[in-house]
C-alpha positions as CSV (number, residue, x, y, z in Angstrom):
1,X,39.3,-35.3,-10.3
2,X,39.3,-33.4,-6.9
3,X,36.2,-32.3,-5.4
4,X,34.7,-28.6,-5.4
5,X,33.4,-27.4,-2.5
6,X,31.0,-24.9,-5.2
7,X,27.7,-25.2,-5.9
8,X,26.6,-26.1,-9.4
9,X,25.6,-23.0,-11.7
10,X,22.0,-23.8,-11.6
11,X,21.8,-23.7,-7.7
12,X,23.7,-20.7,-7.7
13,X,21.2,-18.8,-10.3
14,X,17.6,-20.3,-8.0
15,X,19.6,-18.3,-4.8
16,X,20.1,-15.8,-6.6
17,X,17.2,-14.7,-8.6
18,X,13.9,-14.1,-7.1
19,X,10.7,-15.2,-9.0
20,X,8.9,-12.3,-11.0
21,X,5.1,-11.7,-8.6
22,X,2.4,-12.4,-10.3
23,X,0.3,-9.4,-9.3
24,X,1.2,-6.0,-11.2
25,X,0.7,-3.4,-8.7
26,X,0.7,-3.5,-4.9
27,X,-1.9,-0.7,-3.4
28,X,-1.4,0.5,-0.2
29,X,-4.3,1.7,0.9
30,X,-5.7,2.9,4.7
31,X,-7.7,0.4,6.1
32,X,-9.4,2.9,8.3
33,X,-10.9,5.1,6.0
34,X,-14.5,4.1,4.9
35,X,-14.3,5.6,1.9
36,X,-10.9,4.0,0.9
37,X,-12.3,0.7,2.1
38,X,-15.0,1.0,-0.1
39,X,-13.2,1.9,-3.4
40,X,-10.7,-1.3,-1.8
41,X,-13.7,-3.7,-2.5
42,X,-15.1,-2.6,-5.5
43,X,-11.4,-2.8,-7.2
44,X,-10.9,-6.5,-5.1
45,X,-14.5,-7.9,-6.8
46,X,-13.1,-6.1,-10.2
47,X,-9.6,-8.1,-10.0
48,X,-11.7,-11.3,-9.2
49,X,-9.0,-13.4,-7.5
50,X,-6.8,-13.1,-10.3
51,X,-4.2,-11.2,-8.5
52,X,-3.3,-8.6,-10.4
53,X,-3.6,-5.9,-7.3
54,X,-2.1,-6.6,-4.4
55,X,-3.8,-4.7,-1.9
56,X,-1.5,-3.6,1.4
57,X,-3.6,-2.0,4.4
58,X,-1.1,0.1,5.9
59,X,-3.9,1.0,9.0
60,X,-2.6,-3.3,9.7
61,X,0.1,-3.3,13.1
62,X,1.9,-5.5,11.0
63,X,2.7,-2.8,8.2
64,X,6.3,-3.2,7.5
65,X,7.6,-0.8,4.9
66,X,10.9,-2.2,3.9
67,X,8.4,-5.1,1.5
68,X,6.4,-2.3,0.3
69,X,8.5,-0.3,-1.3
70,X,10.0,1.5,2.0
71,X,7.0,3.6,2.2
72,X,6.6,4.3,6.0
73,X,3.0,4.8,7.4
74,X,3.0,8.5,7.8
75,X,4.2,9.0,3.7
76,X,1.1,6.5,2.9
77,X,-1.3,8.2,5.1
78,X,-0.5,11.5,3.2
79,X,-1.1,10.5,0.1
80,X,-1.8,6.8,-1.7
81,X,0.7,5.1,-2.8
82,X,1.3,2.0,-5.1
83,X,4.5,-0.5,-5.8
84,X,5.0,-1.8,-9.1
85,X,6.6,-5.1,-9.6
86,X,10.3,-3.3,-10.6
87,X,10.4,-1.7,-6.9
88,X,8.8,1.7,-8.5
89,X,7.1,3.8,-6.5
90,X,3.9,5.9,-7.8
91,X,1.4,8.1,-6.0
92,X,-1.7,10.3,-5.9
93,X,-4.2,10.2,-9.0
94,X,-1.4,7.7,-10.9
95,X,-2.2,5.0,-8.5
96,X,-5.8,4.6,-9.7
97,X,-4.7,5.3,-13.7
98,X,-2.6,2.3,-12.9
99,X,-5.1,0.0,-11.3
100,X,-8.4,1.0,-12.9
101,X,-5.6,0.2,-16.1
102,X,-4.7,-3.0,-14.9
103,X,-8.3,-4.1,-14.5
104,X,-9.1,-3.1,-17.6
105,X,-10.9,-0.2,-16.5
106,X,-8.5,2.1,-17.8
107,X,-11.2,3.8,-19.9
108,X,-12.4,5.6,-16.5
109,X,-9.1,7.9,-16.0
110,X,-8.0,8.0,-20.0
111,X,-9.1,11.4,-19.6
112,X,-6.6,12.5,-16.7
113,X,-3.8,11.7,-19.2
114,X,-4.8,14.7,-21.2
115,X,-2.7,18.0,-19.5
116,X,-5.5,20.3,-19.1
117,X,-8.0,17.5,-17.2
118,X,-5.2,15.8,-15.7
119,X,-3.8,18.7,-13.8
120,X,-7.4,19.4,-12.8
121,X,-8.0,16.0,-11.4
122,X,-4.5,15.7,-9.8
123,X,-5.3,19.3,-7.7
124,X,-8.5,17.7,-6.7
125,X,-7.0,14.6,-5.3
126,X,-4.4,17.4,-3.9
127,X,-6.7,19.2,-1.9
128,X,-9.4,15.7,-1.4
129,X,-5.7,14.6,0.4
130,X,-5.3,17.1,2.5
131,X,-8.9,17.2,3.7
132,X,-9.9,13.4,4.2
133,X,-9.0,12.7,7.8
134,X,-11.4,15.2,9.0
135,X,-14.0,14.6,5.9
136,X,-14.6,11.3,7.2
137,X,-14.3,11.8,11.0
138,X,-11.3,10.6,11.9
139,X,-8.3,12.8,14.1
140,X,-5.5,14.8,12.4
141,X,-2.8,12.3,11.6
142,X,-0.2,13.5,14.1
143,X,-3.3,12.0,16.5
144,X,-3.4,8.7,14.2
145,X,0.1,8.4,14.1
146,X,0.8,8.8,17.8
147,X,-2.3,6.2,18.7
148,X,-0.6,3.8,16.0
149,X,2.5,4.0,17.6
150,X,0.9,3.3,21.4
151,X,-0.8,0.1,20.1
152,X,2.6,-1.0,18.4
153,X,4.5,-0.5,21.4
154,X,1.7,-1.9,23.6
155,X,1.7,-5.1,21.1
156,X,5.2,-5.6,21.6
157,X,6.6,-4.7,25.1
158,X,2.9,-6.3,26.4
159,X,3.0,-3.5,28.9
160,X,-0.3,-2.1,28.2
161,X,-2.4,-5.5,29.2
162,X,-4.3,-5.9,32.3
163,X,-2.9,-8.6,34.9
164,X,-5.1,-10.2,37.0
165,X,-4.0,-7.7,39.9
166,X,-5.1,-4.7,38.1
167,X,-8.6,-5.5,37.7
């Protein structure tokens, strides 16, 4: 019997396939935001190292949005944003149905699922949004996007660092 040069079915299937994740929604959240940080801990100590959140701080240099659901910065800045495990993605007052949900909090947001309080809640976040850069302090987000992108670019072309002749 001649030789194959193929792989046997089961190797073919491992390359193939990638392993289900074990966490159940990815939130990307802005790691520069007090307020956001804050609601990022209190849902971390909730999920108690069981991985159910993943939680992506977009604010992070290293924010790659091709593995996040090709969210790019500026979109997730706008508005948060969550991944679920089938590539979906979600947004606004869904995200925290989902995760309050997920960690078996669910009972705080049941209400926004009925039409008249959920429209209300969803124009709040709408308008809470809009007004949360300046609300906590921080620039306009063409500022934070343009400052994002000098630090990037300084990171990676290492032309912003001091040499021992400049200083």
């Amino acid at each position: 019997m001649p030789l194959s040069n193929t792989k046997p079915q089961e190797s073919v299937e491992v390359a193939t396939t990638s392993p289900k994740p074990s966490w159940q929604i990815k939130l990307l959240y802005d790691g520069e935001c007090p307020l956001c940080v804050r609601e990022v801990n209190f849902l971390r100590k909730r999920d108690a190292g069981r991985g159910r959140v993943t939680f992506v701080d977009i604010a992070d240099n290293d924010y790659t949005p091709e593995i996040h659901g090709g969210v790019d910065f500026e979109t997730a800045m706008g508005r948060i944003h969550a991944v679920l495990p089938d590539g979906t993605i979600i947004k606004n007052v869904e995200v925290f149905r989902r995760v309050y949900e997920i960690l078996d909090m669910g009972w705080i947001y049941a209400a926004t699922k009925l039409p008249v309080i959920g429209f209300i809640v969803d124009t709040l976040y709408e308008i809470w949004a809009d007004w949360r850069l300046a609300l906590t302090g921080r620039p306009d987000l063409a500022t934070i996007i343009s400052d994002r992108q000098q630090r990037i670019e300084c990171e990676t072309s290492q032309r912003c660092r001091l040499t021992e002749d400049d200083g």
